[in-house]
C-alpha positions as CSV (number, residue, x, y, z in Angstrom):
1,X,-6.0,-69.7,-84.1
2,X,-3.4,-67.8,-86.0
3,X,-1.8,-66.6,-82.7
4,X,-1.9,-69.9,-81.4
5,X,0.5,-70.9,-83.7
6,X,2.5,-68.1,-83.4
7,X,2.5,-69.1,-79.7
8,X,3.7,-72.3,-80.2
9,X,6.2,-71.1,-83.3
10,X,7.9,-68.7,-80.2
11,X,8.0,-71.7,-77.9
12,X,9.6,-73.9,-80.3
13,X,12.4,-71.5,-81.4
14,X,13.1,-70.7,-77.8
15,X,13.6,-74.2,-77.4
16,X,15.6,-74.9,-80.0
17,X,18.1,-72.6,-79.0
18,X,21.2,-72.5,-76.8
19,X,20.9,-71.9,-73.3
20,X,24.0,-69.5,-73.2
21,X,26.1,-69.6,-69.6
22,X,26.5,-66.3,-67.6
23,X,29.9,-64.7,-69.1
24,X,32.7,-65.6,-67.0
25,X,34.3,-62.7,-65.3
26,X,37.6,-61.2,-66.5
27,X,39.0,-58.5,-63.8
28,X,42.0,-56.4,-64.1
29,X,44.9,-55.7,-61.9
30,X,45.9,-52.5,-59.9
31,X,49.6,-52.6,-58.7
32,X,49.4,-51.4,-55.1
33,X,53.2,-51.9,-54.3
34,X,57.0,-53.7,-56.0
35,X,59.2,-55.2,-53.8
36,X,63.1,-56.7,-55.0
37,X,63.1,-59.8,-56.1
38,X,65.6,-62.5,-57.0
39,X,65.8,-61.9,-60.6
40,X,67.9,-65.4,-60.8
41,X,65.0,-67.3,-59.2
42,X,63.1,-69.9,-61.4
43,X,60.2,-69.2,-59.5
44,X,58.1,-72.8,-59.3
45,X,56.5,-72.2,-56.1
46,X,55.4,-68.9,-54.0
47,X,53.7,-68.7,-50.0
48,X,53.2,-65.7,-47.5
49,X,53.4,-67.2,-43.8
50,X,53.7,-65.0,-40.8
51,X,55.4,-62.4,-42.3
52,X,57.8,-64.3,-44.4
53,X,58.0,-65.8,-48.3
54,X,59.2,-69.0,-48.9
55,X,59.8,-69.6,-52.3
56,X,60.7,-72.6,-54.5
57,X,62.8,-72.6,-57.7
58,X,63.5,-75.2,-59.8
59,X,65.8,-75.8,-62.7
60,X,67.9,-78.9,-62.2
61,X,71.4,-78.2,-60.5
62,X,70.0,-74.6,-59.4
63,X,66.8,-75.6,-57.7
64,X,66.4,-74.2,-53.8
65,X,63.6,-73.7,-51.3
66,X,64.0,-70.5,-49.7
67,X,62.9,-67.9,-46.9
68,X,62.5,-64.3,-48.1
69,X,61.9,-60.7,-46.4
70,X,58.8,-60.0,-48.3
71,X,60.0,-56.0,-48.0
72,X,63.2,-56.3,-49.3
73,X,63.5,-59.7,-50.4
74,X,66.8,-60.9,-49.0
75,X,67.1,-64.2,-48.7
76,X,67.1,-65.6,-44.8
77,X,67.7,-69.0,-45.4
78,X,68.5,-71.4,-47.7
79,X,68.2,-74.7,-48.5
80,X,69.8,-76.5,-51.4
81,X,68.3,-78.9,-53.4
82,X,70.0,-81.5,-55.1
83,X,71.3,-81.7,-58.3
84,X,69.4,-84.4,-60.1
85,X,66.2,-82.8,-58.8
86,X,64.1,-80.4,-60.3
87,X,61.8,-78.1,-58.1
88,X,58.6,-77.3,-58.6
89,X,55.4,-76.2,-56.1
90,X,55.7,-75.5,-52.9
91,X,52.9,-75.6,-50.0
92,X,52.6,-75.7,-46.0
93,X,51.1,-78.0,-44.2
94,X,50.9,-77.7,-40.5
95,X,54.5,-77.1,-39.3
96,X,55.9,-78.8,-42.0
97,X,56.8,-77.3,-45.8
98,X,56.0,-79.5,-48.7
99,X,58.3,-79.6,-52.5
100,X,57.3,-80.9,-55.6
101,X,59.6,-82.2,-57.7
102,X,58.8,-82.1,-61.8
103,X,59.6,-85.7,-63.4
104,X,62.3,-87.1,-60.1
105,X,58.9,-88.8,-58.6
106,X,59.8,-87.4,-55.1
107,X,58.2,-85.3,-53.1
108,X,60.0,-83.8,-49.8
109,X,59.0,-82.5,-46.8
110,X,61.0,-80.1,-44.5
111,X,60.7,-79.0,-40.9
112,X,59.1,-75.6,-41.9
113,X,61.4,-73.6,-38.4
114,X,64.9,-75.1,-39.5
115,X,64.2,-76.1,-43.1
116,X,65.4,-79.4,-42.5
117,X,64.9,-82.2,-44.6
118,X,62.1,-84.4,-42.6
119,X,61.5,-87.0,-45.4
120,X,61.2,-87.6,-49.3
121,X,57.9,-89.1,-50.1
122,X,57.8,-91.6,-53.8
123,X,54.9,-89.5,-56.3
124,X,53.5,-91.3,-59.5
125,X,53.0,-88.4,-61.7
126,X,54.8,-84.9,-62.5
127,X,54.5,-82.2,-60.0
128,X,53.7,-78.3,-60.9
129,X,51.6,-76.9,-58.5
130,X,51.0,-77.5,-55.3
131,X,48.5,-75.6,-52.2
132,X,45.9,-77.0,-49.5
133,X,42.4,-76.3,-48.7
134,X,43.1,-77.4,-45.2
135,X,42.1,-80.8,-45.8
136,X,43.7,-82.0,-48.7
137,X,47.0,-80.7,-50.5
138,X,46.2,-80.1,-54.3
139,X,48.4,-80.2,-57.1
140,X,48.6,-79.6,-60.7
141,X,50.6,-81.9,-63.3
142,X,50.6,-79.3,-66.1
143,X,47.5,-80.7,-67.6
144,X,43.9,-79.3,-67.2
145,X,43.4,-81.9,-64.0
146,X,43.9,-80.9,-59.9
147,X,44.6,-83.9,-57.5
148,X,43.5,-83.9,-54.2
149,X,45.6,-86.2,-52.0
150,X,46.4,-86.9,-48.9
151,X,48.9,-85.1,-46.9
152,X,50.2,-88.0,-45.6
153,X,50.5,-90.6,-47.7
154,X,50.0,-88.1,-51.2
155,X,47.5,-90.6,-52.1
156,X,45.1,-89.5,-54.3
157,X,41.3,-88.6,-53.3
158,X,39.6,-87.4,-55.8
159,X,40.4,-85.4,-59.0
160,X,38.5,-82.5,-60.8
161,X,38.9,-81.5,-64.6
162,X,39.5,-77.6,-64.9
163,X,36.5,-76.1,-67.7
164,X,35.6,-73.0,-68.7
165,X,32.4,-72.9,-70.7
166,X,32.5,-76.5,-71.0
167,X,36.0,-76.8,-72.5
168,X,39.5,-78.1,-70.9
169,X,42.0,-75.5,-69.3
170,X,45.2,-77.1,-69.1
171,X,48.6,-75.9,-68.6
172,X,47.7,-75.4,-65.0
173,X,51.0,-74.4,-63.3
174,X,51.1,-72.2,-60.0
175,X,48.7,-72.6,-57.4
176,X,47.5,-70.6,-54.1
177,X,43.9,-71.4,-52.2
178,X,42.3,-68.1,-51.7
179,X,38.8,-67.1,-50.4
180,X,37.7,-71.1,-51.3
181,X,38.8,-71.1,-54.9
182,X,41.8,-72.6,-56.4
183,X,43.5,-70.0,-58.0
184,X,46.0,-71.4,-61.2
185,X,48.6,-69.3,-63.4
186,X,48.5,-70.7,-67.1
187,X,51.6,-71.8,-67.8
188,X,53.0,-69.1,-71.0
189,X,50.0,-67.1,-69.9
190,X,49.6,-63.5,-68.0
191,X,45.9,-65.1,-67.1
192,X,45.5,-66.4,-63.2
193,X,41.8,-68.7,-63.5
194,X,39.7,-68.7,-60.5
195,X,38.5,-72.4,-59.8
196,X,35.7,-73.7,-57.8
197,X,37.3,-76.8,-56.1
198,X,34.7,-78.7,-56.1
199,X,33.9,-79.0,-60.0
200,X,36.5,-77.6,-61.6
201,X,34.8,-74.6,-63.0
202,X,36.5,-71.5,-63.5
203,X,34.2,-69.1,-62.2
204,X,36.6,-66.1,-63.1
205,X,40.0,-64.8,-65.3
206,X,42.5,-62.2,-64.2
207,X,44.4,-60.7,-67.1
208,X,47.7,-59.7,-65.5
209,X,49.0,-58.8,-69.4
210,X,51.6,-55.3,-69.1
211,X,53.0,-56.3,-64.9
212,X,56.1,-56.8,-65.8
213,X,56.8,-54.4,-68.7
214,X,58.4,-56.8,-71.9
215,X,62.3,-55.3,-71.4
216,X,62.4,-56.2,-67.9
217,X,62.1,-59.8,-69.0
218,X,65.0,-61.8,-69.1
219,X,63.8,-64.5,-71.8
220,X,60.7,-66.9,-72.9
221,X,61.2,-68.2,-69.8
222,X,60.4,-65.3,-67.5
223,X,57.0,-66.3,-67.6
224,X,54.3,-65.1,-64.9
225,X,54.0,-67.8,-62.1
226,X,54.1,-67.5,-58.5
227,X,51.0,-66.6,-56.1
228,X,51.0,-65.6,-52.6
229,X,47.8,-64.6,-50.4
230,X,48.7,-63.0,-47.1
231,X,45.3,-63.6,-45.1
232,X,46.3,-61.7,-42.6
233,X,46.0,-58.2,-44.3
234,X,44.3,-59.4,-47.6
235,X,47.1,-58.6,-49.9
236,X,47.6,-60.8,-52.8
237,X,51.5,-61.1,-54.5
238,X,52.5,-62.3,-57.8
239,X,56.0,-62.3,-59.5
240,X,57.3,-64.6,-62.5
241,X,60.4,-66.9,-63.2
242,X,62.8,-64.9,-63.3
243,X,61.7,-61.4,-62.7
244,X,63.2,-58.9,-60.7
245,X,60.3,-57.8,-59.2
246,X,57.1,-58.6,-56.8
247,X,53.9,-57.4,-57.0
248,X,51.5,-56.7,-54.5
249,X,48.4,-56.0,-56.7
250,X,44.7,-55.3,-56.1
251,X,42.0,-57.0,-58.4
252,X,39.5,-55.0,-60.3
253,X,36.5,-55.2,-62.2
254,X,37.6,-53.5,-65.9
255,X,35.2,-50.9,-65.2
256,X,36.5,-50.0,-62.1
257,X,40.4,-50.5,-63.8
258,X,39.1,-47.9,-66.2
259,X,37.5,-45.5,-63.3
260,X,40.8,-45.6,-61.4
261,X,42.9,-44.6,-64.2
262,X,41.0,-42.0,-65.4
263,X,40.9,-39.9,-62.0
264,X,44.7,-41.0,-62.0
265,X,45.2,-38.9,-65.5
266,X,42.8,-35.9,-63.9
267,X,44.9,-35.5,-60.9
């Protein structure tokens, strides 16, 4: 009888307590190669395509959407956006390049060969950042929230609220569409969160704290954001507003970060 109760004693406690959710991952960074970069650049949006950067920057009265050599970044062509506007994610869609703009409501799309201006589409909300999943382009608003709209008409589709552990990430700036996930730079962060698309969960963190070392940064401002994936040869670059630098980086597990180094400091 006495172990009966015990028995149900055990089942009650286990009951009783918290089921805890699997620890969420939090990789590293390797640096793999630097390449210039435009150390003026207020770097709103980043995006690898055949061989090529383009780049949005923002800043009203300075902002630009620009192609880049991704080797030695010189710029290869230019487009200047107007004054009143602010610039703010960039994506591609089909043959076409699409701009946020922060608070101007207006959203513009250029002929992606030329860099012509095709069109400025009217937007509700703020834009931050912007990438595709091939069907729908998704954008941030600097809150923990990612629209899905149509690339069309930038009508909305659905939205998904960004949690880890249960709790709201916002300040969701920068974003690039890699391997399925929606991958988001923190906005005053050196954290990138991994996203499923589909609920919102952040399925992983990578710490990117010590890239660019603190007296290469220009100001408060120089901030990490800015993610390109280059499918083609699996190489992932990040760079920040206004840093003078690119980085083509590897993700790691800490334990492997910790391996590497370690046979670095033996060779």
């Amino acid at each position: 009888m006495r172990r009966l109760f015990q028995l149900r004693a055990l089942l009650c406690l286990s009951l009783a307590l918290p089921v805890l959710s699997p620890a969420v991952a939090q990789d590293t960074y390797k640096v793999m190669h630097t390449y210039p970069h435009d150390a003026q650049a207020f770097t709103q949006g980043l995006i690898y395509l055949d061989g090529h950067l383009y780049e949005s920057t923002g800043l009203a009265g300075h902002s630009s959407l620009r192609m880049e050599d991704a080797e030695t970044g010189r710029i290869l062509a230019y487009h200047d956006v107007p004054g009143p506007y602010f610039a703010e994610g960039l994506t591609d869609w089909g043959d076409t390049l699409i701009q946020l703009t922060w608070q101007n409501h207006a959203v513009f799309v250029y002929d992606r060969a030329t860099m012509r201006l095709l069109r400025t589409l009217p937007y509700g909300g703020e834009g931050w950042g912007l990438t595709h999943d091939g069907a729908s382009l998704i954008e941030s608003d600097g809150s923990s929230k990612l629209h899905f709209l149509d690339p069309a008409t930038l009508r909305e589709l659905r939205r998904v609220t960004v949690k880890d552990k249960g709790k709201p990430v916002d300040q969701l700036n920068e974003l690039e569409f890699i391997h399925g996930q929606v991958w988001a730079n923190i906005w005053h962060s050196n954290r990138i969160a991994r996203i499923a698309p589909a609920t919102g969960k952040v399925v992983g963190w990578i710490d990117l704290t010590g890239l660019l070392p603190r007296d290469e940064q220009s100001g408060p401002e120089a901030v990490l954001n800015g993610i390109a994936y280059d499918a083609a040869h699996d190489r992932l670059l990040v760079t920040g507003k206004l840093w003078p630098k690119i980085f083509e980086i590897k993700v790691l597990p800490p334990a492997e970060k910790s391996r590497t180094d370690a046979e670095a400091k033996r060779r």
